[in-house]
ROPA-615803 format. One record per residue (C-alpha): residue in three letters; x, y, z. Coordinates in steps of 0.02 Angstrom, whole numbers, padded with zeros to 5 digits, always signed. Each point is the difference from the previous one (the first is absolute). Layout:
<atoms>
ALAXYZ/...
</atoms>
This chain:
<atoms>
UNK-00414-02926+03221/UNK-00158-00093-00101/UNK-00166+00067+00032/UNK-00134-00106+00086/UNK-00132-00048-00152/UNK-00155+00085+00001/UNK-00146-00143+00019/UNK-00153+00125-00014/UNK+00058+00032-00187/UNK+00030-00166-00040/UNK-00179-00057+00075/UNK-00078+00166-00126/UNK+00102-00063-00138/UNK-00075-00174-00002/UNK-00190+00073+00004/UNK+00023+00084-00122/UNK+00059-00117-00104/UNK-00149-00124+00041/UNK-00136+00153-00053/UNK+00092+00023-00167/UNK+00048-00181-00032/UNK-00045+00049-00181/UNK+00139+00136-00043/UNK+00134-00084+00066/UNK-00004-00171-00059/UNK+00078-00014-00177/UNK-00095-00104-00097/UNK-00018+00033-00177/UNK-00211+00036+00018/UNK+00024+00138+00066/UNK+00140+00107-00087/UNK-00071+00085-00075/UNK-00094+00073+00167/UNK+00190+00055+00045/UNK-00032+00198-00030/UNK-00112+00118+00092/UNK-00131+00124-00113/UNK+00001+00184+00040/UNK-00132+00103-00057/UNK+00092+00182-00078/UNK-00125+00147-00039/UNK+00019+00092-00150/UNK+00026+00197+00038/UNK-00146+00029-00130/UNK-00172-00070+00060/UNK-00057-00136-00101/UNK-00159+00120-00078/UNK-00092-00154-00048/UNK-00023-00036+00208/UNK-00048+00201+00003/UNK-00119+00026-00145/UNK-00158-00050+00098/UNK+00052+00133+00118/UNK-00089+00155-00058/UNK+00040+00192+00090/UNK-00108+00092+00112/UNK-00100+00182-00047/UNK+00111+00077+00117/UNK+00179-00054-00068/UNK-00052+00034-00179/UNK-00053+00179+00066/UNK+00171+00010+00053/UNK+00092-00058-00151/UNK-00104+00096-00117/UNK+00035+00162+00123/UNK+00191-00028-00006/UNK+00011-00036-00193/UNK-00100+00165+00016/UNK+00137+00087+00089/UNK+00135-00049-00094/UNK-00078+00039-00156/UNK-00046+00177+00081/UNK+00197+00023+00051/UNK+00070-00037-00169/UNK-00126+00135-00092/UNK+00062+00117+00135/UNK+00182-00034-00036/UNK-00029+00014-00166/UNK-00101+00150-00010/UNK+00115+00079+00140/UNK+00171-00056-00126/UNK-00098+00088-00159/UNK-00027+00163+00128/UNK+00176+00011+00006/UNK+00057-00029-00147/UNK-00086+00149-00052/UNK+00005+00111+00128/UNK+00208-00024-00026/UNK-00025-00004-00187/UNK-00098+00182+00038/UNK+00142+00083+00107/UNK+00131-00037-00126/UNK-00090+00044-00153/UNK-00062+00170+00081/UNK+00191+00038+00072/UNK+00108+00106-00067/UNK+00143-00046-00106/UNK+00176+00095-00069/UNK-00034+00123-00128/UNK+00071-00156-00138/UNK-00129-00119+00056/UNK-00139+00106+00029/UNK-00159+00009-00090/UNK+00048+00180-00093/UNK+00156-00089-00100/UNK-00022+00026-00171/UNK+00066-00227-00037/UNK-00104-00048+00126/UNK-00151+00091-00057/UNK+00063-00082-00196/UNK+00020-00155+00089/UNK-00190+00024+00081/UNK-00066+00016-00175/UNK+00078-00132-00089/UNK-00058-00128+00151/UNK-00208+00053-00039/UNK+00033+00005-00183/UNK+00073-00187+00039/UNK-00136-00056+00092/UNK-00120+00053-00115/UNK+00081-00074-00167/UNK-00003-00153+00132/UNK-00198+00024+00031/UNK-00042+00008-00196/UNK+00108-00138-00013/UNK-00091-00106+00119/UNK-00169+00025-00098/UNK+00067-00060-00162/UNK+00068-00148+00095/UNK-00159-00042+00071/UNK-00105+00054-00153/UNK+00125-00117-00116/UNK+00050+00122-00101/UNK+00172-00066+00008/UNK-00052-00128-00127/UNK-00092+00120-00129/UNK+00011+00182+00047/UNK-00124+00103-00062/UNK-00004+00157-00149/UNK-00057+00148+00015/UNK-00132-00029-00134/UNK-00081-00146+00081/UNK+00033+00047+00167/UNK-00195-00008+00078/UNK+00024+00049+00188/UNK+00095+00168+00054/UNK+00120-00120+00093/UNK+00032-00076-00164/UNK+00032+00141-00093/UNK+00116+00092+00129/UNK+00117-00163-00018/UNK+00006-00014-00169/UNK+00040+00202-00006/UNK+00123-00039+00128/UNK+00083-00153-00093/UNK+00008+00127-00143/UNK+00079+00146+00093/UNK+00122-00130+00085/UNK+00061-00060-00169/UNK+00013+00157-00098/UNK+00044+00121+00106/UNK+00064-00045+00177/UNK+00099-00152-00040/UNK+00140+00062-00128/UNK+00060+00154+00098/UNK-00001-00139+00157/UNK+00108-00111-00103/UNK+00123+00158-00072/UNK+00043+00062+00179/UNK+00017-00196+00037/UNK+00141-00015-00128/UNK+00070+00164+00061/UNK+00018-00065+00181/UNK+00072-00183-00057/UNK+00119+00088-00102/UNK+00060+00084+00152/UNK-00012-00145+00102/UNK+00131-00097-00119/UNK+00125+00160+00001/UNK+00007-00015+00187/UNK+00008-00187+00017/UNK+00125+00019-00119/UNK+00089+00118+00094/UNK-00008-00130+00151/UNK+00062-00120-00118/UNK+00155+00094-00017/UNK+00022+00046+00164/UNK+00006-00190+00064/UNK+00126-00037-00145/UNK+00120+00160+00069/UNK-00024-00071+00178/UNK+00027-00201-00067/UNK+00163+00074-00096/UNK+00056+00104+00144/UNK-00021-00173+00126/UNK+00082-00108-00138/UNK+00175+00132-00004/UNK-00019+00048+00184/UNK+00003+00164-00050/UNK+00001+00118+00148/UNK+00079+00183+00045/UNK+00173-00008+00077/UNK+00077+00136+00100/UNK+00194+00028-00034/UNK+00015-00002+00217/UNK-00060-00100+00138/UNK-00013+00049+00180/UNK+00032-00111+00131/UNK-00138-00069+00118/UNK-00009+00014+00179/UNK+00011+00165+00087/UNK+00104+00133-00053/UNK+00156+00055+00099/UNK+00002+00161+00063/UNK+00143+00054-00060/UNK+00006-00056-00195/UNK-00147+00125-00069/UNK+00073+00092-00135/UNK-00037-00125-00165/UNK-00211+00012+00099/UNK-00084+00142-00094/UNK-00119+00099+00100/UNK-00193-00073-00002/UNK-00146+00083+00044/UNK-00153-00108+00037/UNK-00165+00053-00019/UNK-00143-00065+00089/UNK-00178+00089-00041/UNK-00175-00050+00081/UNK-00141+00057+00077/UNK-00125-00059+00112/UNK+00075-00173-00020/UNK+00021-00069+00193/UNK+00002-00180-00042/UNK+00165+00006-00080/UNK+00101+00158+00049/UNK+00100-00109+00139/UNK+00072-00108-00124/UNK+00058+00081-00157/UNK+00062+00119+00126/UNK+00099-00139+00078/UNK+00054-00082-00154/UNK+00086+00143-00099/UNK+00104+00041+00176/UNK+00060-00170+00017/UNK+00092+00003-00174/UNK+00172-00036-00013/UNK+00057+00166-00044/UNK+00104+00114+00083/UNK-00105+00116+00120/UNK+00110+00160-00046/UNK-00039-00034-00176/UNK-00202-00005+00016/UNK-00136+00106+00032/UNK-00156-00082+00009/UNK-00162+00124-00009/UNK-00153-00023+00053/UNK-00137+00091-00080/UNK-00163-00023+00094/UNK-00153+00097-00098/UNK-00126-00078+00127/UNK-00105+00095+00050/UNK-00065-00096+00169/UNK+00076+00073+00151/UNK+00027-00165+00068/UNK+00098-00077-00151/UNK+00108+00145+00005/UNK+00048-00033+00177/UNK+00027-00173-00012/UNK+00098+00015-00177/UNK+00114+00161+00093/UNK+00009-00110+00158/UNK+00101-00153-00100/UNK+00083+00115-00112/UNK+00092+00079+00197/UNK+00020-00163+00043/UNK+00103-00060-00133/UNK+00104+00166+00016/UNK+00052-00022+00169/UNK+00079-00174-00075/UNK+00114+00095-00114/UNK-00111-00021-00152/UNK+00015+00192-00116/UNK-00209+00011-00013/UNK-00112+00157-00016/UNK-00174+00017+00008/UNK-00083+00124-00104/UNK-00180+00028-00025/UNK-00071+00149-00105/UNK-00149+00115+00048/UNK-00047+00029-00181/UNK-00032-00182-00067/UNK-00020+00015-00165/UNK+00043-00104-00169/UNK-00015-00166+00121/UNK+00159-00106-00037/UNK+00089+00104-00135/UNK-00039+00164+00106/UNK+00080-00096+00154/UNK+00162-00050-00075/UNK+00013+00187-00088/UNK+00005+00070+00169/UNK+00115-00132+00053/UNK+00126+00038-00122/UNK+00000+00170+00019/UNK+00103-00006+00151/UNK+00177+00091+00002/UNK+00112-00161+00056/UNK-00079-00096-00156/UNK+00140+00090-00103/UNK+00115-00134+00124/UNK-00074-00137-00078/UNK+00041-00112-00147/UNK-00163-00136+00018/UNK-00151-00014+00042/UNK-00117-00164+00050/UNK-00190+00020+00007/UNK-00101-00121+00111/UNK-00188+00010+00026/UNK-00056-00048+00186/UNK-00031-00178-00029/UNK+00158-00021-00074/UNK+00130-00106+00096/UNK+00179-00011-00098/UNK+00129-00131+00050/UNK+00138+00068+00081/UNK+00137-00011-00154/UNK-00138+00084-00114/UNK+00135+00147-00032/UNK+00152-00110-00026/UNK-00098-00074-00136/UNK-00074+00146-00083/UNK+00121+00125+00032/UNK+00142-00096-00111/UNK-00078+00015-00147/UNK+00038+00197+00005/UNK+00176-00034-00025/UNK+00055+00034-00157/UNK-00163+00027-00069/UNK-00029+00189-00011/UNK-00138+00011-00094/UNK-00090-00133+00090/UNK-00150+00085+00086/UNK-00132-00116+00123/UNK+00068-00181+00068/UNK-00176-00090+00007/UNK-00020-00142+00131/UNK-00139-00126-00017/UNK-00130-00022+00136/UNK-00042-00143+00096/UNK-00150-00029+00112/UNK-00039-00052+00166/UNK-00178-00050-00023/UNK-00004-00069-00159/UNK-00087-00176+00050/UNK-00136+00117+00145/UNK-00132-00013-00137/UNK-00079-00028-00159/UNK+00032+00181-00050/UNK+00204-00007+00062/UNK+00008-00147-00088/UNK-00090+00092-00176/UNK+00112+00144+00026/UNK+00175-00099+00021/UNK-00031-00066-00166/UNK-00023+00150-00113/UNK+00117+00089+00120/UNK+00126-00146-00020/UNK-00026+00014-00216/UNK+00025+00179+00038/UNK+00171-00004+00097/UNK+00069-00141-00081/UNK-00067+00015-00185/UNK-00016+00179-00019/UNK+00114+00084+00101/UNK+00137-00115-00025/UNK-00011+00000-00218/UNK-00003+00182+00002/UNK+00142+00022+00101/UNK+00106-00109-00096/UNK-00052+00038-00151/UNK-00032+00203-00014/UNK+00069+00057+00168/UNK-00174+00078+00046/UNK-00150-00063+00091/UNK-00126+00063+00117/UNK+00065+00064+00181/UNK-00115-00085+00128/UNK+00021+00142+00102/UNK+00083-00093+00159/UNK+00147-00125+00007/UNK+00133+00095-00087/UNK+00138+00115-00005/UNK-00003+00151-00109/UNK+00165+00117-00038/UNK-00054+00145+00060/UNK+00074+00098-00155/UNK-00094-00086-00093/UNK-00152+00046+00075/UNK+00047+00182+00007/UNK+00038-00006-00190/UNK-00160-00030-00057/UNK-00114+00093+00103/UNK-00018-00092+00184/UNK-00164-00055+00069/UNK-00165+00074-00075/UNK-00170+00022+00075/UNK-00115-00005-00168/UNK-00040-00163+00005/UNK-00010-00175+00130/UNK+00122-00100-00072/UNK+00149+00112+00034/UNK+00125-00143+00001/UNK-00048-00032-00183/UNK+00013+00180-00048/UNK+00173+00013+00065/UNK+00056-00169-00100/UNK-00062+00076-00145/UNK+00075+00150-00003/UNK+00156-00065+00062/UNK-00018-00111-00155/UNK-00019+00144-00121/UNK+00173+00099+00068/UNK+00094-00174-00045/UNK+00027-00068+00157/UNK-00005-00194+00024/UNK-00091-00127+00131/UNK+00049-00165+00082/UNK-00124-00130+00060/UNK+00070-00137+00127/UNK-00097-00121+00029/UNK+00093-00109+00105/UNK+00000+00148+00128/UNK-00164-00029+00086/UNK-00078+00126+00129/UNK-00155-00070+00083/UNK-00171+00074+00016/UNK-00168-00010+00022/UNK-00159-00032-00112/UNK-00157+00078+00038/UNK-00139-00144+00070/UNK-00141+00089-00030/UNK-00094+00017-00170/UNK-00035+00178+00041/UNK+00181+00066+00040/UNK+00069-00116-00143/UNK-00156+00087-00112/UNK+00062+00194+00039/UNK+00179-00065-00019/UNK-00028-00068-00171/UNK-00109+00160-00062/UNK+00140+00097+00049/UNK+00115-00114-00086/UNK-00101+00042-00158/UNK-00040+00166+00021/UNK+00146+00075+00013/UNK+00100-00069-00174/UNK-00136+00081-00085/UNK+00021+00162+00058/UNK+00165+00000-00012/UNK-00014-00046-00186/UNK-00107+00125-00028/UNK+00126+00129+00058/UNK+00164-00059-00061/UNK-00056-00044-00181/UNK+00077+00160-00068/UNK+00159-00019+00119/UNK+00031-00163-00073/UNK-00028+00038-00176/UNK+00120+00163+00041/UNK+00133-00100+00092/UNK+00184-00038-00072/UNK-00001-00183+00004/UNK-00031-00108-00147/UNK-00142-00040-00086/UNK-00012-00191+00063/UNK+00000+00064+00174/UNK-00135+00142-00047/UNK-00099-00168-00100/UNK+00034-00113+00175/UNK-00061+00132+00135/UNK-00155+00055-00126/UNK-00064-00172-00082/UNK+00070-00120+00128/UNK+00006+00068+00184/UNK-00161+00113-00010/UNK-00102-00045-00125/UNK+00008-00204-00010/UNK+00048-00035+00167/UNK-00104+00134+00102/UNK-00159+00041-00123/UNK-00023-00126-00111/UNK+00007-00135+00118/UNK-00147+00068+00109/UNK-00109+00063-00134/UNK+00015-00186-00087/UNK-00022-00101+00158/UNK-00186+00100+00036/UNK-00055+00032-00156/UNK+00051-00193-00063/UNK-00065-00091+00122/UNK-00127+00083+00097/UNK-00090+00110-00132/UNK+00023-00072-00164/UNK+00014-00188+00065/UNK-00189-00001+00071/UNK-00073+00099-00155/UNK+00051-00123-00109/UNK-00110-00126+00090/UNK-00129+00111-00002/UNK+00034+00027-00196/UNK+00049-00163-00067/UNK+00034+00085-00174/UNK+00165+00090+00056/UNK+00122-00147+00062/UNK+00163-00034+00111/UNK+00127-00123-00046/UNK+00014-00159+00126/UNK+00195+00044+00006/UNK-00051+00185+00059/UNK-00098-00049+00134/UNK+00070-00149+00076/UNK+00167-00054-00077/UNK+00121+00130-00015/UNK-00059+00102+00165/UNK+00038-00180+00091/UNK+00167-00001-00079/UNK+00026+00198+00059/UNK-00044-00064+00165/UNK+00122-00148-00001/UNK+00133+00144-00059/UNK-00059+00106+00151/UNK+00002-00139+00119/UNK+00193-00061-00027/UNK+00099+00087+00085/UNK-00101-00033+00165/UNK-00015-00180-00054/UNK-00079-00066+00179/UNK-00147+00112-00059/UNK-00051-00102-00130/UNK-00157-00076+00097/UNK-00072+00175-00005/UNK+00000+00027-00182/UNK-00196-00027-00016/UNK-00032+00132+00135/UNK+00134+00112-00078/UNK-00078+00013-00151/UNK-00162+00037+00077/UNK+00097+00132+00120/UNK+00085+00093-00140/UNK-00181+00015-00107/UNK-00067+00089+00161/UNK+00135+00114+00024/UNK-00002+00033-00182/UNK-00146+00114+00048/UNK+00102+00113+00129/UNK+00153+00017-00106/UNK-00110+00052-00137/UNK-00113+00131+00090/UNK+00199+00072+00086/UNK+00056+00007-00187/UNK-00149+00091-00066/UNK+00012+00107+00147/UNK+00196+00048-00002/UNK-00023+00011-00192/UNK-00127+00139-00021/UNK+00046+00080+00179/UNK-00173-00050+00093/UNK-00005+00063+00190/UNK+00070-00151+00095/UNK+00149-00050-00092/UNK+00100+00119+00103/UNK-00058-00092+00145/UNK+00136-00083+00110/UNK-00047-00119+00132/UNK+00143-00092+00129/UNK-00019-00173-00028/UNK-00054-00093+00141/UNK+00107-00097+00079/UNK+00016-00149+00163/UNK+00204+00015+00058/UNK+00043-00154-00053/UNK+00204-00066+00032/UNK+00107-00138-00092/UNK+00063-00109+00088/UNK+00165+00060-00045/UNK-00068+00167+00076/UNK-00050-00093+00153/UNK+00187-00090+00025/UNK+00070+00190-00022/UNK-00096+00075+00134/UNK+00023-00120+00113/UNK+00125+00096+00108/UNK-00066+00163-00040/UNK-00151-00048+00076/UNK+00037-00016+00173/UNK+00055+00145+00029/UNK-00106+00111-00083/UNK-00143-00008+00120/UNK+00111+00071+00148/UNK+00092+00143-00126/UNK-00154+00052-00052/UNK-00090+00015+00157/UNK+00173+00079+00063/UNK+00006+00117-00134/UNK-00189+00060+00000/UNK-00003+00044+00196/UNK+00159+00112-00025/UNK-00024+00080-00188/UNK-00022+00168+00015/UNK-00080-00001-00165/UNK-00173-00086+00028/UNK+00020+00009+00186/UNK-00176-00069+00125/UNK-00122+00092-00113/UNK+00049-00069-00151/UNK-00001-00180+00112/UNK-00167+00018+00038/UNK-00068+00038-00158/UNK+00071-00141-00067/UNK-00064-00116+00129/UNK-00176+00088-00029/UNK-00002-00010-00206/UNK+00070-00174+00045/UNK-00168-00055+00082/UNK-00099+00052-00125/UNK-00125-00116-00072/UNK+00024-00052-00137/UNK-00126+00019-00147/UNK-00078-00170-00066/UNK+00013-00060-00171/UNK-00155-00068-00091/UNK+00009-00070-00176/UNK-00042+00093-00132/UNK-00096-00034-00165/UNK+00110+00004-00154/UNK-00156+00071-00103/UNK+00119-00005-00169/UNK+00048-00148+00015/UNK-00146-00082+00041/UNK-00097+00068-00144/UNK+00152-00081-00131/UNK-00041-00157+00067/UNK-00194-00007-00037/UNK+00049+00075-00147/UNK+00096-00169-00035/UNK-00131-00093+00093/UNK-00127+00059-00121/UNK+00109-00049-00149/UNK+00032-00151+00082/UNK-00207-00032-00011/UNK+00014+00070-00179/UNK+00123-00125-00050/UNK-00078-00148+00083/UNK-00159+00012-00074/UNK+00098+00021-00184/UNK+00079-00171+00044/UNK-00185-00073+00053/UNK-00068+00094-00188/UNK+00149-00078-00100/UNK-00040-00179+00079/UNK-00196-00001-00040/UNK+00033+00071-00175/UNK+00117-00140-00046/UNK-00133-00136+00048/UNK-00121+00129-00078/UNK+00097-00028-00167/UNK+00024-00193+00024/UNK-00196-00014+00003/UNK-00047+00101-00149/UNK+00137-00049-00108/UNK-00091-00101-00117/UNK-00135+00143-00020/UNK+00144+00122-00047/UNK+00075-00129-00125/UNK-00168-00004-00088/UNK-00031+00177+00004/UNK+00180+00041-00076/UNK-00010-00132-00142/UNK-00175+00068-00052/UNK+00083+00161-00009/UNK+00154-00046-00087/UNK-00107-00095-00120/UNK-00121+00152-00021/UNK+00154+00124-00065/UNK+00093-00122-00087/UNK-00001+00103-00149/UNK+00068+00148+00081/UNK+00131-00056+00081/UNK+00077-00145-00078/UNK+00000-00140+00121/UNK-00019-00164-00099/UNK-00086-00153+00104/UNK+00144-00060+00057/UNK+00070+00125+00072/UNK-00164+00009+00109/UNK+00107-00083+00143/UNK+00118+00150+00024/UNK-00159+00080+00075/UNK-00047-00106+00148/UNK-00030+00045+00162/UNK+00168-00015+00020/UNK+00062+00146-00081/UNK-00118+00139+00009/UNK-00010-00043+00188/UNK+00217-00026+00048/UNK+00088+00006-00164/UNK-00034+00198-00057/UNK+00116+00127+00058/UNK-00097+00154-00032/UNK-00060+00074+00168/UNK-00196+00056-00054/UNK-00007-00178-00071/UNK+00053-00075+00153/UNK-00101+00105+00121/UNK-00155-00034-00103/UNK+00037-00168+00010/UNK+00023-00002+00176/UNK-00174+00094-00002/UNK-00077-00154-00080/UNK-00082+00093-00141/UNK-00039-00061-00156/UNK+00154+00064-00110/UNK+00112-00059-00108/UNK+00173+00071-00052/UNK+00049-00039-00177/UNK+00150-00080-00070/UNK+00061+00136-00119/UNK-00059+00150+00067/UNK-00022-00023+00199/UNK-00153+00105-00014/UNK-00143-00025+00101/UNK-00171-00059-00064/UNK-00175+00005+00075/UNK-00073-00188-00001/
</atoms>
């Protein structure tokens, strides 16, 4: 159906059409008219349309008050900021620190002295910068100020009498330095021989994996596992959890857990999981000794002390962050068979938080060089290495035969490998066999760790010198433990580190006349660190920072060797490492289906244990509301005073390299003068010397400047006075 058309429209079209005849004819006048013109405004105002338009009184008052209050604000922030910074600067300088860091140790108060001496050899140094004396130093005889005098007496005193004993104990240190990159040397070729042969401890028997049946026990020896900690909350649960999970028959284990904490709470929770896994079947004690004393040596003494130890063959040590896989003891225990003089199966450790931080990350690499360089060579090689006190099985003969755990110093697993050592027995490093741990993340735990670490092997030197020197083996093992183990690896290596590089590496900026090679201070210490770095090789992005990382702990290993060496107060110190309770994920997949049923055994077992019954509950669920203390950060005073100590060398050196620049331009300009000076003087003693005119040449600028080799000549030279060193004798004479 069509619609009617609409004649209004029409009659409106046609009007319009008449009033704009113009725009809709199409004649070729008007084309160009064919586009409409639309006026756009820029967003910024045109300032030439605005410049005659001038602002009242009252809105410059305003602007002038509100550049006024911002300017006001930003003092205040800035003055509020400063405040701060020293009222937080204040609190930690003024706090108390741990008797190694505090203000009364005898390397920090060393360290103290050496930083003012620096900074004043850094003052004087500035003077003669500023008062040129770089280009012509002044003598004593001409000196006309008392400024000028005490520099020359000091340039004197510097060059006669400080710098050669500077540059002796120099030489003594590099020579030490190449003995023990030598010895690294050799370690990587042991390790590169041992990788090239596939050279690796084989055990004459193999268990099979999976879980063992019931009734085939007899070729399982009987293991005890010890597990020792205190105070250590965070990670109880699962080495607790790991060791009674391993394949092993549960009639042929007895895992013990030795709790020295000495927090009520801890030893609740720690007894609570050690019932629960005994209702499962698991054979677990918990024992926990009134008397704590001798920390982890006096622990495991009382531990093996028992009356059903005699009933045991083995025994496996694992600290509380330790986690072993499940077939750790088919793997370790093998190597017993048909080995009866073999001693301590070794496992290598693996970490969990190795990639947390930039401190896990520094520690997986010398611990990686450690496990898989050190440990490894030795064991091939020489059968002996360094217990690391968790992660291995020990014979328990063995450890009866030469003495069992001692108290006298804090690195008892150490002591025990050494003296199982000297009664002949042998050692076996795996290092496919990996148990998993944890690293300390904080600089502070790692720090006690690591003085501990150092501590310890010096003490113990001290007190089996005579043992070893007494002891039945040979003389290449007497030569290995004294020369090698102790004294290269664990004292030399800490005194050289400090005393190269932070003592003797500034003074010799501060006293040009002693030197350091270039291949002493930067080339072979970055091939030592490439060395390091290898057998972690995704760490080799943190090489730079290692190297700084190792020259700051180079002061903490040095104070712990000084103080286990000469017996100072706090090397008997033992301090848990902290740590966090962190799992694997292999961990995680095993305790997958212990997990939920744990919470409702637990709970079960804690409402009807007769042993910590409701009062025990509720003091756990008080101690377990307890706030918990704050950390703050602490100022590392020791460590902060090494590194103005560099900083000032750092100064030291750069104004040497601004001196050196200006005196070579210095030379350029007044090298004609010199020329004429020397060839009046040549020509003047002639006669006495024997230089014919043409051999006038030999005596340019040249030579006495660059081309003599005798050290006075050169530094007078490089002084810019007027002397001359002669062809025949090499003497020095006045111009």
């Amino acid at each position: 159906m069509s619609r009617e058309p609409n004649y209004e429209f029409q009659e409106w079209w046609n009007k319009q059409r008449e009033k704009n005849h113009d725009f809709f004819t199409n004649d070729s006048n008007n084309a160009n008219k064919g586009f409409l013109t639309v006026e756009i405004r820029s967003l910024n105002p045109d300032l030439t349309t605005e410049k005659d338009r001038s602002r009242s009184a009252r809105q410059l008052s305003w602007i002038c008050l509100l550049r006024f209050q911002q300017l006001a604000n930003s003092l205040a922030w800035i003055t509020n900021s400063f405040l701060l910074l020293l009222r937080t600067a204040n609190r930690r300088i003024s706090a108390a620190d741990s008797p190694s860091d505090s203000s009364a140790s005898r390397l920090y108060r060393i360290i103290k002295f050496f930083l003012f001496l620096v900074v004043l050899l850094l003052c004087v140094e500035l003077v003669a910068y500023f008062k040129g004396w770089h280009f012509s130093p002044p003598s004593a005889a001409s000196a006309e100020a008392a400024v000028e005098l005490f520099y020359a007496l000091w340039l004197e005193i510097r060059a006669d009498y400080l710098a050669p004993p500077l540059q002796s104990l120099a030489n003594v240190c590099i020579v030490l330095f190449l003995i023990q990159s030598m010895d690294r040397v050799l370690l990587m070729l042991g390790c590169l021989w041992i990788k090239i042969r596939r050279i690796k401890p084989t055990a004459s028997m193999e268990y099979p994996m999976g879980r063992v049946e019931t009734g085939n026990v007899d070729d399982y020896p009987m293991v005890l596992v010890q597990i020792p900690m205190c105070n250590e909350k965070e990670v109880y649960q699962q080495s607790i959890a790991a060791v009674c999970i391993m394949d092993w028959p549960k009639e042929r284990m007895l895992v013990q857990v030795l709790d020295d904490s000495d927090e009520l709470d801890a030893q609740n929770l720690i007894q609570a999981e050690v019932q629960k896994w005994h209702q499962k079947g698991v054979h677990i004690l918990y024992r926990h000794r009134l008397i704590r004393s001798g920390y982890k040596a006096g622990n495991l003494k009382s531990a093996m002390s028992c009356d059903y130890i005699k009933n045991y063959e083995f025994v496996a040590i694992f600290d509380a962050d330790f986690q072993p896989a499940p077939d750790f003891l088919k793997k370790t225990i093998p190597h017993f068979r048909g080995n009866d003089d073999l001693a301590l199966v070794q496992a290598r450790w693996a970490f969990v938080n190795k990639d947390e931080n930039l401190l896990t990350r520094l520690q997986n690499i010398n611990l990686s060089f450690h496990f898989e360089v050190e440990q490894q060579v030795n064991g091939v090689f020489i059968n002996f290495f360094g217990f690391n006190g968790t992660a291995g099985v020990w014979r328990i003969n063995a450890l009866e035969d030469c003495g069992g755990w001692l108290e006298r110093t804090t690195v008892e697993d150490m002591d025990i490998a050494v003296r199982a050592h000297l009664c002949g027995w042998k050692f076996v490093y795996l290092n496919d066999v990996k148990c998993y741990c944890e690293l300390p993340e904080s600089y502070e735990a790692y720090k006690k760790q690591q003085y501990r670490w150092h501590s310890g092997p010096m003490q113990l030197f001290r007190l089996c010198f005579l043992d070893i020197l007494h002891s039945k083996v040979n003389k290449a093992k007497k030569a290995n433990l004294i020369f090698l183990f102790f004294l290269l690896r664990k004292l030399i290596l800490p005194f050289y580190s400090f005393t190269l590089f932070c003592i003797i590496l500034p003074l010799t900026i501060f006293l040009p006349e002693a030197e350091l090679p270039a291949w002493v201070v930067c080339y072979v210490p970055g091939i030592m660190s490439v060395l390091n770095i290898l057998p972690a090789p995704r760490s080799f992005p943190f090489i730079v920072p290692y190297l700084l990382f190792e020259n700051t702990m180079s002061v903490t290993k040095f104070n712990a060797m000084i103080s286990g060496l000469f017996r100072l107060g706090n090397s008997y110190e033992w301090i848990v490492t902290k740590k966090l309770g962190r799992s694997s994920e292999a961990d995680l997949v095993a305790f997958e289906n212990e997990s939920d049923s744990s919470v409702t055994e637990t709970t079960s077992f804690l409402r009807s244990s007769s042993d910590s019954g409701l009062e025990e509950l509720s003091k756990l669920e008080v101690t377990s509301r307890r706030s918990v203390k704050t950390k703050r950060n602490r100022l590392y005073r020791m460590e902060l005073t090494l590194a103005f100590i560099l900083l000032s060398a750092a100064g030291r050196s750069l104004l040497s390299a601004q001196g050196e620049l200006t005196v070579g331009h210095y030379r350029c300009h007044l090298e004609s003068e010199l020329q004429v000076t020397l060839t009046q003087h040549l020509l003047t003693n002639n006669s006495n010397f024997g230089v014919t005119g043409s051999g006038l040449k030999q005596f340019s600028i040249g030579h006495s400047l660059y081309g003599c080799q005798n050290a006075n000549c050169e530094a007078t030279c490089h002084w810019l006075k007027y002397k001359v060193c002669t062809k025949q004798k090499g003497i020095f004479e006045e111009d």
